[in-house]
Each structure stands twice: as structure tokens, then as C-alpha cells.
N, C-alpha and C positions, 0 to 999 in steps of 0.2 A: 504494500500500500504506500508506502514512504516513497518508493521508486517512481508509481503514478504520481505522487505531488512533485515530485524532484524532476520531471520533468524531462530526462536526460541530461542536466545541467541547464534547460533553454527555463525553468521553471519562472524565474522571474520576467522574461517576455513574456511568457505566457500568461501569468496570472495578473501581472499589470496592464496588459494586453484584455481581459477578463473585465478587469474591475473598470478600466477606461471604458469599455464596451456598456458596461452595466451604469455607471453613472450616464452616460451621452442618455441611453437608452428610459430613466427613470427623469433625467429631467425635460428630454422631451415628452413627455406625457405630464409632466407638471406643468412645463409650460404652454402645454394644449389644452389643460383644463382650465387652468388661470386666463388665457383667454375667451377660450368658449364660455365662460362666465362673464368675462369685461362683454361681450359680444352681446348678449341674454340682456344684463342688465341694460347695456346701449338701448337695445332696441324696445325693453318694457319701458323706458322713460320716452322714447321718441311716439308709442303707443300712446302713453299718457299725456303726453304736450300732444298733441293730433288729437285726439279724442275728447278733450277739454275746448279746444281749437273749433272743432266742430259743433260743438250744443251751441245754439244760441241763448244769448243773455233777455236778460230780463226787455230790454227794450227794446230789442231786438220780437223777440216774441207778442210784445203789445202794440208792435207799430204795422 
């Protein structure tokens, strides 16, 4: 088992090779989700400015 981590001597590319791979790999998915949420909330407040935009006001309604 020692020999599998040991890599043949290459262990340290390898498993630094590993861990580069797994950090890239974890924060893009971090940073996919942290915008897909900037994105959500973008557009429920553009929803809510447009939709407020659209009722007419009071004087609007009595004229």
C-alpha cells in the first residue's frame, strides 16, 4: 500500500497534481453557485421594480 502512495518516486507530482485538480474543481462550483445566486436575486428585484412599474397609482386609476 505504501508503494501505491509512493508513487514510484513521481508521488509528489502526483498528488499535488490531485489536490490542484480538486481545489480548481471545488471552486468552480463555488463560484457557479455564488453567481447563479447574484443572477436569481438580479432578476427577482428587476421582477419587483417592473411589476410595481406596472400597477397604476392612485391617480392614475381615478383619472
Amino acid at each position: 500500500m505504501a508503494e501505491f502512495f509512493a508513487m514510484g518516486g513521481y508521488a509528489g507530482y502526483v498528488w499535488s497534481a490531485f489536490g490542484v485538480t480538486l481545489i480548481v474543481l471545488a471552486g468552480n462550483g463555488w463560484f457557479a453557485r455564488r453567481r447563479h445566486a447574484q443572477i436569481i436575486a438580479s432578476l427577482r428585484r428587476n421582477a419587483q421594480v417592473e411589476s410595481t412599474e406596472a400597477q397604476p397609482g392612485f391617480k392614475e386609476v381615478m383619472t
